[in-house]
C-alpha positions, 0 to 999 in steps of 0.5 A: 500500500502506499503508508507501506513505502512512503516514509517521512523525509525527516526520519532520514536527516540526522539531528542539527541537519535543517532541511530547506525545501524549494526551488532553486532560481540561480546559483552564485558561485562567486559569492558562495550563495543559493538564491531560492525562488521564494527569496531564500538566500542561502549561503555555503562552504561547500555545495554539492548538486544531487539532483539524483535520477527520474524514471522517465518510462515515456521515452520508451517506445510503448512503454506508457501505452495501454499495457501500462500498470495492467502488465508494465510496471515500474516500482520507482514510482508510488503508483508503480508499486502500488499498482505492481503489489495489486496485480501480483495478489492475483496473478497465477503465474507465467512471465515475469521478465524485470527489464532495467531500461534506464541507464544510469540506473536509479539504484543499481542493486534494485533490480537484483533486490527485486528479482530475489524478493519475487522469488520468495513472494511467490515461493510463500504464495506456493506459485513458484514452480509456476512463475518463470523469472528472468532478469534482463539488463544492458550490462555485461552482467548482473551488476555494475561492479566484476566481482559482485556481478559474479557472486549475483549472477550465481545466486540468480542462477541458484534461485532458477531466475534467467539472466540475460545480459547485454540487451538494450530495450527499443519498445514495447509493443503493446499487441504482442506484449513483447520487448523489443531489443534495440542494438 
């Protein structure tokens, strides 16, 4: 459910940290000072930029078309999951294919906890043996880094979970429900 994952952005901002939210109008650099569009001056020693990765599943060809939340998911998103979490309480069983699309990826390891959480969901729901799962990234291998993408890769293989490794998507076609590489 929603209150599920929405967790107060305080909760994760350690005592004496003052959180200010806004937008941001210009940036002096000069004068080591963040000119707010409310007016807000704020001044710095050191700034630094994380304006972090959007999921933007509409440069997808297909992605956001009639399939999407009824077979396509994201789980980025409030609504993704929500929508995901509703539509695996009564799905039986069949493909599920977890593609990563965007490069850079929001959370690299993600993908990966997303895969083995399925894998026990539908293990608990007594599914398992019904539900083909198959990772599918743009990278070489499982993860971004050697080792690691070794050791996943084997305990993928180890939870009967399919990888198939450099495949770039180009679109989803909504008739035939297929995903189309792009090379």
């Amino acid at each position: 459910t929603e209150k599920d994952v929405i967790k107060p952005k305080r909760d994760f901002f350690p005592l004496g940290a003052d959180l200010v939210n806004g937008k941001i109008d210009k940036i002096e650099a000069e004068n080591n000072r963040v000119l707010l569009e409310n007016g807000t001056v704020l001044g710095y020693d050191i700034l630094i930029i994380a304006t972090g990765c959007k999921v933007h599943p509409e440069e997808t060809e297909g992605m956001k078309e009639e399939l999407w939340y009824k077979n396509v998911f994201d789980f980025y998103t409030i609504e993704g999951a929500v929508a995901l979490g509703n539509f695996f309480k009564y799905w039986q069983g069949g493909n599920l294919v977890i593609n990563i699309v965007e490069m850079p990826i929001k959370c690299p390891v993600a993908p990966l906890e997303f895969a083995f959480l399925a894998d026990w969901y539908f293990t608990e729901r007594g599914i398992r043996d019904k539900v083909d799962i198959t990772y599918v990234t743009p990278l070489d291998g499982a993860f971004t880094k050697p080792m690691a993408s070794e050791k996943l890769g084997g305990f993928l293989a180890k939870k009967n979970i399919k990888l198939v490794t450099d495949f770039s998507i180009g679109s989803v076609d909504n008739e035939t429900k297929e995903i189309v590489s792009w090379e």
